[in-house]
N, C-alpha and C positions, 0 to 999 in steps of 0.2 A: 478487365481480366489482367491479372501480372502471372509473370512465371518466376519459378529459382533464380533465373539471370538476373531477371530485374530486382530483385534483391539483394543478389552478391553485386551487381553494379550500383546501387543507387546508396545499400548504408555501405559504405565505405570502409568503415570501423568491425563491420561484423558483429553489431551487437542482438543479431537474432540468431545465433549462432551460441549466446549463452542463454537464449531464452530456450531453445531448441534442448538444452544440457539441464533445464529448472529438477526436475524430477532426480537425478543423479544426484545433484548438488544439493537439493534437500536432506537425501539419504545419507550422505556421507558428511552431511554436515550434523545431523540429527546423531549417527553413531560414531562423531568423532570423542576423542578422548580428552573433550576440555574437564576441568575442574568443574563440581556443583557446585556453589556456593549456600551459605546457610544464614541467614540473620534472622537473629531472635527479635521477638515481642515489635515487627513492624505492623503498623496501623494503617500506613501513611502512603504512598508507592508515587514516584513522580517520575517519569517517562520522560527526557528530553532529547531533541535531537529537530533538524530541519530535511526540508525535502526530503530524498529517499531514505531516511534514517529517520526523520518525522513520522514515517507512513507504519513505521516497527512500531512507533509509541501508540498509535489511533491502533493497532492492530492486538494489541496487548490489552488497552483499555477494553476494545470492545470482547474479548475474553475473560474478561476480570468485574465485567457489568453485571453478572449476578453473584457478585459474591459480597463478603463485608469491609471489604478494604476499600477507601477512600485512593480513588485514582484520579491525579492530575497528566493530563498533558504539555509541555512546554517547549512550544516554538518561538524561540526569541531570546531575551538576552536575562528575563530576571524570576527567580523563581516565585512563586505563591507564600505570599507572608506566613501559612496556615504548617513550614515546614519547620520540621525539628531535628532533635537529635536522635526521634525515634522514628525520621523519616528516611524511606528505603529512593535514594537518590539514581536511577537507571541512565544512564549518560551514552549513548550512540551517534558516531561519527564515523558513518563508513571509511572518508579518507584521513577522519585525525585531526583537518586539520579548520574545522567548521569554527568561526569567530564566534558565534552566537551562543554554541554547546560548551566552547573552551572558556567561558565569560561564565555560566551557568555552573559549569564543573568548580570553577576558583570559587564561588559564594559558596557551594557547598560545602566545599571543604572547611569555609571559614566560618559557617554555623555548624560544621559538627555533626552532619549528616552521615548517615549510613549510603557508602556510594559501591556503585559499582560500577565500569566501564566499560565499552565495545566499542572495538575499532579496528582501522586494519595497518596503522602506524600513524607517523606522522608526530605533529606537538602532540599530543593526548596524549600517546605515550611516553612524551619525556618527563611531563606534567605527570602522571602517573605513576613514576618509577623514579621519581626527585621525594613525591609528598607522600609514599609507600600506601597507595590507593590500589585497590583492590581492581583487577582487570582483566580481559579475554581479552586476545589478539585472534582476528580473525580474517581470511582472505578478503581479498575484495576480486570482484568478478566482471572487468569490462568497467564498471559504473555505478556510482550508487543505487542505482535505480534499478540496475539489470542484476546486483548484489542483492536485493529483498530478501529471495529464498535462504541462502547461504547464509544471512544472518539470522533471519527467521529461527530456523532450526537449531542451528547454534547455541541461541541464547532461548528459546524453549528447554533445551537439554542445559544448560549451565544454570536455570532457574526454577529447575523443578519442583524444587522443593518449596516455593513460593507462587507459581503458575499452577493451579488448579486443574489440569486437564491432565484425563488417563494416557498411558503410554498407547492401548489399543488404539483411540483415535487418534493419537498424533500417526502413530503407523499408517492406518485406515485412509490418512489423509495425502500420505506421500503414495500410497498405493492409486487413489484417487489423480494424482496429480500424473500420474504416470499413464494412467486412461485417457487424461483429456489431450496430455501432449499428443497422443495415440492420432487423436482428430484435429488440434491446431499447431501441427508443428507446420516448417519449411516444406516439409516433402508430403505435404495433404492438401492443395492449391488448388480447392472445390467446393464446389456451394453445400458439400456437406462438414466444412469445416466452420468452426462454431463463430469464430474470432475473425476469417475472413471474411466469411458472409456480413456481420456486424459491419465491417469495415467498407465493403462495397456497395454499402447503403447509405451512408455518414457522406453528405454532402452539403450540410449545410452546418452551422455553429451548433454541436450539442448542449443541450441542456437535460442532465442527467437527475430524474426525480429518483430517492433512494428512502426506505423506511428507517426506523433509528437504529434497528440491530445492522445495517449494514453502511451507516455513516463513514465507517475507515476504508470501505472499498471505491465508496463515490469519491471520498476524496482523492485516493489514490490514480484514478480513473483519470479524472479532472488531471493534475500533474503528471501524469504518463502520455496524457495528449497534447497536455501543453509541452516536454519534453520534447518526445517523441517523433509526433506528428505535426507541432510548432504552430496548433491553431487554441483562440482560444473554447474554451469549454466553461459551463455555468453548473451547479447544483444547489439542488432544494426538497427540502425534506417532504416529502409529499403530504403529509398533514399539515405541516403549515402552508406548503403549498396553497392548499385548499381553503386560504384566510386570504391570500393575498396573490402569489406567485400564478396562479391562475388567471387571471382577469388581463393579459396581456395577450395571450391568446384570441383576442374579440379584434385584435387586429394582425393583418399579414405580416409576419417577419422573414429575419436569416435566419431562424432558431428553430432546430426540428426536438420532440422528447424523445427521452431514453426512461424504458420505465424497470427500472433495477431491482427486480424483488425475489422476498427471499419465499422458500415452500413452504415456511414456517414463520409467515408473521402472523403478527396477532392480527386474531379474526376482523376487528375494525378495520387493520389498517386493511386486509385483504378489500373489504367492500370497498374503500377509498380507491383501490386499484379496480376496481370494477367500473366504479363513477367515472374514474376521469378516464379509460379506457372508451368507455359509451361516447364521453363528453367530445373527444377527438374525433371523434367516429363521424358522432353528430357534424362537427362540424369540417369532416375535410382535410385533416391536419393528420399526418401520417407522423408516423411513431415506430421505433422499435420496443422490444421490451426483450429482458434477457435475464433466465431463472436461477438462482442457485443450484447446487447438488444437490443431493441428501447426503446424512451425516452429519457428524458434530459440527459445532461453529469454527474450530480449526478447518475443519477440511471444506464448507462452502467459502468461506473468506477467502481459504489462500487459493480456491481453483479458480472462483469468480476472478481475483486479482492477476491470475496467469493469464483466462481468457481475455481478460479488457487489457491488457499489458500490450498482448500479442496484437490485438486490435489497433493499438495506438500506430505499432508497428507496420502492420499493414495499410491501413490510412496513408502515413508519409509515401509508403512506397506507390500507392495507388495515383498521389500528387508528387511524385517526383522528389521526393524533400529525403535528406537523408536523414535519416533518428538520430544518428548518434549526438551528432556537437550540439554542446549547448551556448551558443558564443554569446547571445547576451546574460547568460549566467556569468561566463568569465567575466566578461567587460563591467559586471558590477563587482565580482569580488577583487577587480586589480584595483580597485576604488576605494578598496575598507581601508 
């Protein structure tokens, strides 16, 4: 068990103090007054950015998966040969001043790409307002990491006109987000809170099984525990799973599953959850499993993502670990 105390004493930083704030900060970043933006005849959409600015890009792909636009993701330093100058270049760096995105951002420019920018200062926007690139300036909140919502919403509303989704459920979804805070905020410290409970059971290395529509949530999961709660974490698609990632199970580990599913996957995948659900059972191996919402793919994605955030969170503090610093993230970017 942990209390309030143990959380204002252990993260230091107060970074569950903006997780506590996600639901507001959605709202007011969803009715803020940025500019839309509009490009014509894109085909093409390329999402770049790393870690918590990464997790926007898997977040938008998987939004954009049933539609006819050709989405890449790009964590790293070079874009996909496949771009053009009718390609819609999306560039996010929560603090600006990301090596990888700001390497990305100069190729684009220099093939003539359709770009648009998010950040919340830093080089990117000097680079931005030197080469007259198109940009939102946008808060940052605590951390990249702990900033998700705030840019989430932001650039939903700055891109509406090229994001596919009705206004009712982006609403539907902050209204959503606002119920669950309800049961995993700081001040609900009980086995009926969703994110706790998760967290008071995670006792050994997770390995998070997740289906393809919710790929951007496992991975997010996975880096908000490694942040976070500073252990490592595994994921595997549970279809493929069931080729390969299964057969390790026939002996004792440190690895317990997390079985991530959505109310609405496809019917196979659903019996896949069924099988290895029995298959655990059978043998002994305890499991958690953790359901989406209902509602649009906006609103199970970003609530799934608040609940396993707040998870990671509770985790560190359950092990004494503070969330907030991430010092060997520093100690390799004092290295670039």
């Amino acid at each position: 068990m942990i209390e309030k105390s143990d959380i204002e004493r252990i993260d230091t930083q107060k970074i569950f103090k903006i997780y506590d704030e996600w639901p507001k900060i959605a709202k007011k970043s969803y009715y803020s007054k940025l500019e839309i933006v509009d490009f014509e005849k894109v085909n093409h959409i390329v999402f770049v950015g790393m870690g918590g600015s990464g997790s926007l890009g898997d977040f938008f792909s998987a939004i954009l998966s049933k539609t006819d636009l050709y989405v890449n993701v790009v964590k790293g330093y070079l874009l996909p040969k496949t771009v053009n100058k009718k390609t819609l270049v999306i560039v996010t760096s929560i603090s600006g001043n990301t090596r990888e995105t700001l390497a990305v951002l100069d190729s684009a420019k220099k093939i003539g790409c359709k770009i648009v920018a998010f950040f919340s200062g830093g080089k990117m926007e000097e680079f931005c307002i030197e080469n007259n690139i198109e940009y939102r300036k946008i808060e940052k909140h605590h951390s990249p990491r702990s900033s998700f919502v705030g840019f989430l919403y932001s650039m939903i509303q700055v891109l509406e006109l090229i994001i596919p989704v009705k206004k009712e459920d982006i609403e539907n979804s902050i209204i959503e987000l606002e119920k669950t805070r309800e049961n995993i905020s700081s001040n609900n410290l009980n086995s009926t809170n969703e994110a706790y409970h998760l967290a008071m059971s995670i006792d050994k290395i997770p390995l998070i099984y997740f289906p393809w529509g919710l790929q951007a949530v496992a991975v997010r999961f996975k880096s908000s525990l490694q942040e976070n709660a500073k252990t490592h974490a595994i994921i595997e698609d549970v279809v493929e799973a069931s080729h390969n990632g299964i057969v390790p199970w026939e002996i004792k580990s440190n690895i317990e599953p997390i079985l991530l599913q959505g109310k609405d996957d496809f019917i196979k995948t659903k019996e896949r959850w069924k099988i290895f659900e029995e298959y655990f059972n059978e043998n002994d191996i305890n499991f958690k499993k953790i359901i989406s919402r209902d509602g649009g793919i906006i609103t199970k994605l970003v609530n799934l993502i608040y609940i396993l955030d707040y998870t990671s969170i509770y985790l560190a503090i359950k092990n004494n670990i503070d969330p907030s610093p991430v010092n060997s993230i520093d100690y390799i970017k004092k290295r670039l």
